[in-house]
C-alpha positions as CSV (number, residue, x, y, z in Angstrom):
1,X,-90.3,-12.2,-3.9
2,X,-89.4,-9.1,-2.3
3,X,-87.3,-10.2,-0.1
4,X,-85.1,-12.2,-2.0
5,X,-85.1,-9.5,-4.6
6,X,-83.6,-7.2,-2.1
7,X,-80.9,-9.7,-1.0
8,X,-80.0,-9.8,-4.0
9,X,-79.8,-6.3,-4.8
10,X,-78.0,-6.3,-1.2
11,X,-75.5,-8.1,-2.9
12,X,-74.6,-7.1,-6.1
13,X,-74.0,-3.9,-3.8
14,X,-71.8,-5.1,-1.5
15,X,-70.3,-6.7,-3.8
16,X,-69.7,-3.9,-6.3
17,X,-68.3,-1.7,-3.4
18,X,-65.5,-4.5,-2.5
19,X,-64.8,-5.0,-5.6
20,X,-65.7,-8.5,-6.1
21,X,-66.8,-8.0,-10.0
22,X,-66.8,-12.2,-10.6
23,X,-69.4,-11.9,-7.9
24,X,-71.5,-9.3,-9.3
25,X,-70.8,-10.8,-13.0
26,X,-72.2,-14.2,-11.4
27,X,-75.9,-12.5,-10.7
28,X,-76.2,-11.6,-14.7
29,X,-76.9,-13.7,-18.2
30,X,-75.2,-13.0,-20.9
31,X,-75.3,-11.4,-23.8
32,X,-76.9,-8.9,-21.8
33,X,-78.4,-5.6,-23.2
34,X,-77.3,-2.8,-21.4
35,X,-78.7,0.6,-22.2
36,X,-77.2,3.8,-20.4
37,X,-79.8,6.6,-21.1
38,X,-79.2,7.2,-24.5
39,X,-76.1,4.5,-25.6
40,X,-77.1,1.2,-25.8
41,X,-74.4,-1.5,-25.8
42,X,-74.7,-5.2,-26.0
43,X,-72.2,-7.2,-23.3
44,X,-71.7,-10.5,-25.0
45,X,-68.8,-12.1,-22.7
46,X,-68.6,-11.5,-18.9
47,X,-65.2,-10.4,-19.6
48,X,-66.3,-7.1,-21.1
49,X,-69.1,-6.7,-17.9
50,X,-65.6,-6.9,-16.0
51,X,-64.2,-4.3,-17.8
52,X,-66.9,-2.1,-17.1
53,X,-67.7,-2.7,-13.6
54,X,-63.8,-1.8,-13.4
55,X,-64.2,1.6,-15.2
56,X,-67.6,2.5,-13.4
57,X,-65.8,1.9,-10.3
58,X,-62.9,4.3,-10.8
59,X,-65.9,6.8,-12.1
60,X,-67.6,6.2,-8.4
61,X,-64.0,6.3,-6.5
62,X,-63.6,9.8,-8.7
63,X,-67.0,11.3,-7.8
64,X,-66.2,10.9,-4.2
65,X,-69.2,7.7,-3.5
66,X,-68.1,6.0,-0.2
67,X,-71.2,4.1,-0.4
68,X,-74.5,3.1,-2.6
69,X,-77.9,2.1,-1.0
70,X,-80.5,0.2,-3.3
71,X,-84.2,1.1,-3.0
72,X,-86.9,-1.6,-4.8
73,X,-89.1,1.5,-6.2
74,X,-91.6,-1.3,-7.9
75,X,-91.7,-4.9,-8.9
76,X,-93.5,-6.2,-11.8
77,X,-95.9,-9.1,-11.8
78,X,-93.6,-12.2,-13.2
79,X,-94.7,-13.3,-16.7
80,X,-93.0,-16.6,-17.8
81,X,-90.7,-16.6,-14.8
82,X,-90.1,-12.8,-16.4
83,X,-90.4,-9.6,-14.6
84,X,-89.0,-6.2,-14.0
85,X,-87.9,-4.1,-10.9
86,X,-87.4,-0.3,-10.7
87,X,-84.5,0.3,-8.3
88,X,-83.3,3.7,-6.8
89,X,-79.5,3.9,-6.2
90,X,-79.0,6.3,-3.1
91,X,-74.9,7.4,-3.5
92,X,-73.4,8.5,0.1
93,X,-70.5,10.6,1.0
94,X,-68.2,9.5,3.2
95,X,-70.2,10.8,6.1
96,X,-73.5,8.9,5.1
97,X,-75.2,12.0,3.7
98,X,-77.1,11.3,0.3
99,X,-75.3,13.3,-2.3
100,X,-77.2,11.9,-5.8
101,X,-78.9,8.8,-7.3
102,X,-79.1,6.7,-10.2
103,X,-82.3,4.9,-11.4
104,X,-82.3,1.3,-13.0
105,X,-84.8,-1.0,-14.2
106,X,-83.7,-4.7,-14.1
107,X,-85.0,-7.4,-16.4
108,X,-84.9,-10.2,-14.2
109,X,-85.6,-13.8,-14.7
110,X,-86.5,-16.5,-11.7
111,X,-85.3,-19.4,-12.7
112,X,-86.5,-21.0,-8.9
113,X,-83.1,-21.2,-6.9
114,X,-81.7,-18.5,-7.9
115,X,-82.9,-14.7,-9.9
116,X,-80.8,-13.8,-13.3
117,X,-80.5,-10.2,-14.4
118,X,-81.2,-10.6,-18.5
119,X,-81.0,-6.9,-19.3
120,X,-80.9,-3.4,-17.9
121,X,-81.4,0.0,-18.6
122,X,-80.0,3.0,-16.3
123,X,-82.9,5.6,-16.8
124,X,-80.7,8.1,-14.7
125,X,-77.1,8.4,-14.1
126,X,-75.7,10.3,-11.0
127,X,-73.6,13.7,-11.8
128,X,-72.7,14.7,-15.3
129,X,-69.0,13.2,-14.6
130,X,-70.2,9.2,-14.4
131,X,-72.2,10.0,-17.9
132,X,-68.8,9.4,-19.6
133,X,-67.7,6.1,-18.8
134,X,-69.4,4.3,-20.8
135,X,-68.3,4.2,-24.7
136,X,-70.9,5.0,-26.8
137,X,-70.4,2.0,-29.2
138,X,-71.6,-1.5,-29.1
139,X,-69.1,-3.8,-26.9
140,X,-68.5,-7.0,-28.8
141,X,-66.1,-10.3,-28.8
């Protein structure tokens, strides 16, 4: 499990830094809960996950990120195909040096080929200038 976890992670990553938000979009199941420390928003079309990705991007590009490293911190025992995983973001400089991180915890779903992200919660966002991207209203159709 971990190792698929962390190719998928991998990614969602990889994919986020290119810019490839229909590929990062494809990992997730929708509506999807999303709570940002203390706003919670529901995304109910992948649309709207686009429109974020977009804006959290230009936040990263703006904070001076060259690059993102995902670290599994834990991985809950599945229940009903269900589980968790607590991830550590590690945010690089353009020289590789760790400058911040952001926490996450995933709620994931195996459903055997493939693993769906149902929810997530960011427990900690990196500097005070990414904490306002995000509106602090529910996102709807």
């Amino acid at each position: 499990m971990y190792t698929r976890l962390h190719a998928l992670l991998s990614d969602l990553t990889q994919r986020f830094q290119t810019g490839d938000f229909a590929g990062v979009i494809g990992h997730y199941d929708f509506p999807l809960p999303l709570e940002m420390e203390d706003r919670k928003v529901l995304v109910t079309r992948p649309a709207e996950m686009e429109r974020l990705l977009r804006d959290l991007h230009a936040a990263r590009r703006h904070a001076r990120f060259a690059a993102t490293e995902p670290e599994i911190m834990a991985v809950e025992l599945p229940r009903r195909s269900r589980f968790r995983v607590w991830v550590r973001y590690h945010h690089l400089d353009a020289a590789g040096l760790r400058i911040d991180h952001s926490d996450r915890i995933f709620h994931c779903r195996d459903r055997g080929a493939r693993v769906l992200i149902e929810g997530l919660q960011v427990t900690r966002l990196p500097r005070a200038e990414m904490r306002t991207w995000l509106p602090p209203r529910r996102i709807s159709a």
